[in-house]
C-alpha positions in Angstrom: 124.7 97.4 91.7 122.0 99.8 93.0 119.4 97.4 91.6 121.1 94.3 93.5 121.3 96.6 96.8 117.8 97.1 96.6 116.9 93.4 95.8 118.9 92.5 99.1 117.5 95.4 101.0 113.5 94.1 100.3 114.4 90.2 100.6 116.5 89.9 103.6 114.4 91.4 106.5 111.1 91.1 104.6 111.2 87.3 104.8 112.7 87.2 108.0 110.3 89.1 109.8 107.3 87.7 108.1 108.9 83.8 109.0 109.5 85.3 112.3 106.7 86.9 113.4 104.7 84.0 112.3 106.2 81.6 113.7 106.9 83.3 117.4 103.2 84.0 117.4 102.4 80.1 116.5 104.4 78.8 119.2 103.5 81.5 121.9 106.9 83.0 121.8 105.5 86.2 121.6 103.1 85.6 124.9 106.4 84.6 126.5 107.9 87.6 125.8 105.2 89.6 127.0 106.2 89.3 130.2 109.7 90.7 129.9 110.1 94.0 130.4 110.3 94.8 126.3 108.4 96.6 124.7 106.4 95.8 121.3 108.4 98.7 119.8 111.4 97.9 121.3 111.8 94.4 120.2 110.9 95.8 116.6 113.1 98.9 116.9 115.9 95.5 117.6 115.1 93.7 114.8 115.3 97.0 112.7 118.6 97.5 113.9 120.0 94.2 113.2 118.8 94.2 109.4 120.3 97.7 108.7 123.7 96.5 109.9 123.1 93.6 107.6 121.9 95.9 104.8 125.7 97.9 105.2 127.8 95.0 105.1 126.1 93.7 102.3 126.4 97.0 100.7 130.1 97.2 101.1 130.3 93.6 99.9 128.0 94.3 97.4 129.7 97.7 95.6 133.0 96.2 96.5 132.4 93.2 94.4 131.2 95.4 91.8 133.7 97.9 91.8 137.2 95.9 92.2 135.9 92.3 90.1 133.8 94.0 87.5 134.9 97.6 87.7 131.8 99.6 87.8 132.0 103.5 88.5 129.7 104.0 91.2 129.4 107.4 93.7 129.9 106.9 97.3 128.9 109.1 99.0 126.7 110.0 102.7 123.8 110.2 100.3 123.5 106.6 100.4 122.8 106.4 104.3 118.9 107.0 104.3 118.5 104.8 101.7 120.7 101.4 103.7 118.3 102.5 107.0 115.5 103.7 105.8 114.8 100.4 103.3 115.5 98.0 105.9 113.3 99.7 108.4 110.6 99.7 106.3 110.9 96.2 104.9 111.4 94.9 108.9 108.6 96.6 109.4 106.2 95.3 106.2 107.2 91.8 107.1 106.4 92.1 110.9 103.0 94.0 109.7 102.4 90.4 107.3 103.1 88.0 109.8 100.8 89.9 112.5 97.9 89.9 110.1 98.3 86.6 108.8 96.8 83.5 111.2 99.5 80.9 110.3 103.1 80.8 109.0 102.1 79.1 105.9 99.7 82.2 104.8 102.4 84.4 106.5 104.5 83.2 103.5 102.6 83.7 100.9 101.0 87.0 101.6 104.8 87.4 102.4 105.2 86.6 98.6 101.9 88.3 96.8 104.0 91.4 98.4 107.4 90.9 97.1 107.1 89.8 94.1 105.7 92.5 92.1 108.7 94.4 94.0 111.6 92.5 92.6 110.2 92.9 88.9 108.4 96.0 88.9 110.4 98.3 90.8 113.8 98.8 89.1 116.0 96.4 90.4 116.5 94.3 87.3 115.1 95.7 84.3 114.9 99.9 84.3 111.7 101.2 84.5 112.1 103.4 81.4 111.8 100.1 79.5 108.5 99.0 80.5 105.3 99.5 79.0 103.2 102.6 80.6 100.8 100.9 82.6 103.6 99.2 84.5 106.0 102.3 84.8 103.0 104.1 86.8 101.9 101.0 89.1 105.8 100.5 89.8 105.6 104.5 91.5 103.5 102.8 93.9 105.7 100.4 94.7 108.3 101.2 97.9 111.0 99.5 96.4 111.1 101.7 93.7 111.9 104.5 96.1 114.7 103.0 97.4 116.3 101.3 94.2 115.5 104.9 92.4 117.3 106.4 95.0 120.0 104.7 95.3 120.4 105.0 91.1 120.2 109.0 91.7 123.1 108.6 94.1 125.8 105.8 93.1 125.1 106.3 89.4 123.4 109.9 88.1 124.4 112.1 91.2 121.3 113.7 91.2 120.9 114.3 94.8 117.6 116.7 94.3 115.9 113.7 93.1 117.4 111.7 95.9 115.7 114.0 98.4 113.0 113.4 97.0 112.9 109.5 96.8 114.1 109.8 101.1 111.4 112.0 101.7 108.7 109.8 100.2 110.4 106.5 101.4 110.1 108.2 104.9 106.6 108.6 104.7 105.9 104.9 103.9 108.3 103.4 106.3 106.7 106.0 109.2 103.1 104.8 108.2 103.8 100.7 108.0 105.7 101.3 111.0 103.0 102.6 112.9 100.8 100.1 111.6 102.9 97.4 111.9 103.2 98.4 116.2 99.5 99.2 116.2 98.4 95.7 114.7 101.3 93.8 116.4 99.8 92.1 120.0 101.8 90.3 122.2 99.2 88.4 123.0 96.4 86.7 120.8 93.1 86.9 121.9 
């Protein structure tokens, strides 16, 4: 379950974000908007919002699925919380940061791609890391997913909350610094 969490926390507002940033900034939506009173942040701050409200109903869908059809023992518990707003923030935010950088929405999707999939593999949310050879169990620590699909393991399934802290505390440095990247790089208007 904390592996499926995870999978939905990376895929829903990373391709979204990436699709829409893309796409607003191909068809001038985004030059539109600049002349609203919104902010950069503020429209990204919205978007945020959105996908973590999306991230908790599909968590309660998610772990009640898993708990009443297949009976799985799983912790609930308020250690869960950074993980289901931190992940999507960050993941809004990486996806906004692609579609910026990229020049169309078809490169927007695959850079879009290049970035998740090593994520869905690497990271934890299928196959546990202890399985994997090494080499891959050392470049999946670089990956943020694993953070937040590690976490959420400590939480719902070992109840180690001392290495939860620890998986919140790194997750919040990445999702502070993409953030800031992604409202540094992102213009309103194209030059």
């Amino acid at each position: 379950i904390p592996g499926l969490i995870g999978f939905s926390i990376l895929t829903s507002p990373m391709f979204s974000l990436v699709n829409i940033s893309s796409e607003y900034k191909k068809n001038k939506l985004f030059k539109q908007l600049s002349l609203t009173p919104l902010t950069k942040m503020e429209w990204l701050i919205s978007k945020m919002l959105f996908y973590i409200l999306l991230t908790i109903a599909g968590f309660l869908l998610m772990a009640g699925v898993g708990v009443f059809a297949f009976g799985a023992h799983i912790e609930l518990n308020v250690g869960l919380i950074p993980f289901l707003v931190l992940g999507p923030m960050l993941f809004a935010a990486l996806g906004m940061l692609v579609g910026t950088v990229t020049k169309n929405p078809e490169t927007a999707g695959v850079i879009g791609n290049i970035v998740t999939f090593p994520m869905m593999f690497l990271a934890g949310t299928f196959f546990p890391i202890s399985q994997m050879p090494q080499y891959l169990q050392t470049f999946a620590h670089v990956l943020p997913l694993f953070y937040v699909t590690e976490g959420l393991n400590n939480v719902m399934v070992y109840g180690n909350m001392t290495g939860a802290l620890i998986d919140i505390a790194v997750l919040g440095v990445i999702t502070l610094v993409i953030f800031v990247l992604a409202v540094k790089l992102f213009k309103w208007r194209e030059d």
